[in-house]
N, C-alpha and C positions, 0 to 999 in steps of 0.2 A: 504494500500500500504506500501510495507517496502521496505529500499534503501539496494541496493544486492554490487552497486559498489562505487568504489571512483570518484570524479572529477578529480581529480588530473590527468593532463597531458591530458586534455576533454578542450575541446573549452568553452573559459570564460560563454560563452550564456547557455552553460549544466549547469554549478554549479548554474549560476543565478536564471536556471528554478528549480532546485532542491528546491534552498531557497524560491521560487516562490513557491511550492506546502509545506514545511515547514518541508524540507526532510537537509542534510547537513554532518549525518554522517552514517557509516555502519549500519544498524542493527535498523536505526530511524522510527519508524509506523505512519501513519496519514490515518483518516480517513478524507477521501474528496468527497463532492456533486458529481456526475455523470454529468458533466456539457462539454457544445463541447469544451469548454475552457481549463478543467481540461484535458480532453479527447487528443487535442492538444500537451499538456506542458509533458504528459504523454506517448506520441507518441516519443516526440522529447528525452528522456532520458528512452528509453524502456528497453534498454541495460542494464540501471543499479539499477532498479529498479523490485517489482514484487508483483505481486496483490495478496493477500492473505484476507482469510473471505469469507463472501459472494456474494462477486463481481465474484470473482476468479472461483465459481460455474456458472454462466451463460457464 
């Protein structure tokens, strides 16, 4: 997953989640478990983020 947007001017709860998946600034990649949790936190900042590798294939 890499972070496509800023928090900046996004409701405190976005940036949280971001730092939550261990994401924070532009351009930042984390690989993370496929989990309904991840899935969730992933949903709720979709807008600023984008799946890249082999997730991004299925």
């Amino acid at each position: 997953m890499r972070q496509t947007g800023s928090p900046i001017r996004r409701e405190a709860s976005q940036g949280a989640t971001l730092k939550g998946l261990g994401l924070g600034k532009i351009g930042r990649e984390r690989e993370l478990e496929d989990t309904p949790a991840i899935r969730g936190m992933v949903r709720k900042v979709r807008h600023m983020v984008e799946i890249v590798g082999e997730e991004a294939a299925k």
